[in-house]
C-alpha positions in Angstrom: -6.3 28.2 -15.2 -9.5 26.4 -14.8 -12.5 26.6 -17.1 -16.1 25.7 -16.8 -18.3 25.9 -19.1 -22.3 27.6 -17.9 -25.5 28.0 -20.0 -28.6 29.5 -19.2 -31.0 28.1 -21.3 -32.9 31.5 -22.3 -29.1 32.2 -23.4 -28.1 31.8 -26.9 -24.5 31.0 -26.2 -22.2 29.4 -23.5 -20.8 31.6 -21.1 -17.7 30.6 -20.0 -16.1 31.4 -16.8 -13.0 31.0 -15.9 -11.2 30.6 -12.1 -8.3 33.6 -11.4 -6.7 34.5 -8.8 -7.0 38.1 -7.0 -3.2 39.1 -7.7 -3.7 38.3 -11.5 -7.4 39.9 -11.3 -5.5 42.7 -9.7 -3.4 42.9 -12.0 -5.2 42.5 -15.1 -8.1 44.0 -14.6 -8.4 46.3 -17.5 -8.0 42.8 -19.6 -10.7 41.2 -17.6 -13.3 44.0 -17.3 -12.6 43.9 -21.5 -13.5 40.0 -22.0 -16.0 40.0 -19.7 -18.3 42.9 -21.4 -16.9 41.8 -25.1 -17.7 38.1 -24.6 -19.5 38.0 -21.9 -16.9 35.5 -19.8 -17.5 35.2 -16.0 -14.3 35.5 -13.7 -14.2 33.8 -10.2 -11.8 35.0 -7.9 -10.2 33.4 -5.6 -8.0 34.2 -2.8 -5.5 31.4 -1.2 -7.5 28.8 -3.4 -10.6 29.9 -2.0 -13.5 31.1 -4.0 -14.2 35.1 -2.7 -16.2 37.0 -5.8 -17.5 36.6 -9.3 -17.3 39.3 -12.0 -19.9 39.3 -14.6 -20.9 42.2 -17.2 -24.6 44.2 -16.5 -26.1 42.6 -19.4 -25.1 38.7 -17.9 -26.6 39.6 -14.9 -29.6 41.3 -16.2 -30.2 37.7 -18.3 -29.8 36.2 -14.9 -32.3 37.8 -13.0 -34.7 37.4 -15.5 -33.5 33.7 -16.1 -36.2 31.1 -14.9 -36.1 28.9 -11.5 -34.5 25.8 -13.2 -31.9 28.1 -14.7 -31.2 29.9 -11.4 -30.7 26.7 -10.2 -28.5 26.1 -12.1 -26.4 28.8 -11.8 -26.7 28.4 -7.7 -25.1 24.7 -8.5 -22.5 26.3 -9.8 -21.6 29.3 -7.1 -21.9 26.3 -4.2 -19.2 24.2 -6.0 -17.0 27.2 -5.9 -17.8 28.6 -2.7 -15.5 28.2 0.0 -16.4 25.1 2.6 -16.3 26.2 6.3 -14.7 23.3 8.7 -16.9 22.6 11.4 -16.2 24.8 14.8 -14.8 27.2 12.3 -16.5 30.6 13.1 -17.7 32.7 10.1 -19.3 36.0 10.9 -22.9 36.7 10.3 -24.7 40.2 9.2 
C-alpha cells in the first residue's frame, strides 16, 4: 500500500491518505469508514491501477471547502497525480 502524506495549511495535522484497491475497499469498508472519521485518513480507490474515487469524512471536506485558493491548489495537485491519464484517441464520455 502506498502512502502520501497531505496538509492543508488552516489544518492542524497531516492527513494522510492512503491508495486501496476497490476489492479491499469492498471488503473492508466498515474498517475504512472507522479510520477515516476517527483520524481523519483519506482513501483513494482505485480500480485495475487506476485512480476511480476518494473517501474522506464530512468534517475533511468541510475544512476543504473552506480551505483557501493556495490550499485547494494544493489538494487539486494531488487528485491530478492520481487521476487516471486518457491515451490520446481514447474516447471518454462527457455529461
Amino acid at each position: 500500500m502506498v502512502y502520501k502524506l497531505f496538509k492543508i495549511d488552516n489544518m492542524d495535522k497531516l492527513m494522510n491518505t492512503r491508495l486501496i484497491s476497490s476489492t479491499d475497499a469492498q471488503n473492508n469498508f466498515g474498517r475504512i469508514l472507522d479510520d477515516v472519521v476517527q483520524n481523519g485518513t483519506r482513501y483513494v480507490v482505485q480500480r485495475r491501477s487506476s485512480s476511480q474515487a476518494i473517501i474522506l469524512s464530512i468534517a475533511d471536506f468541510e475544512r476543504i471547502l473552506a480551505a483557501g485558493d493556495t490550499d485547494r491548489k494544493k489538494l487539486e495537485k494531488l487528485v491530478r497525480e492520481l487521476s487516471p491519464n486518457y491515451m490520446i484517441g481514447q474516447s471518454v464520455e462527457q455529461e
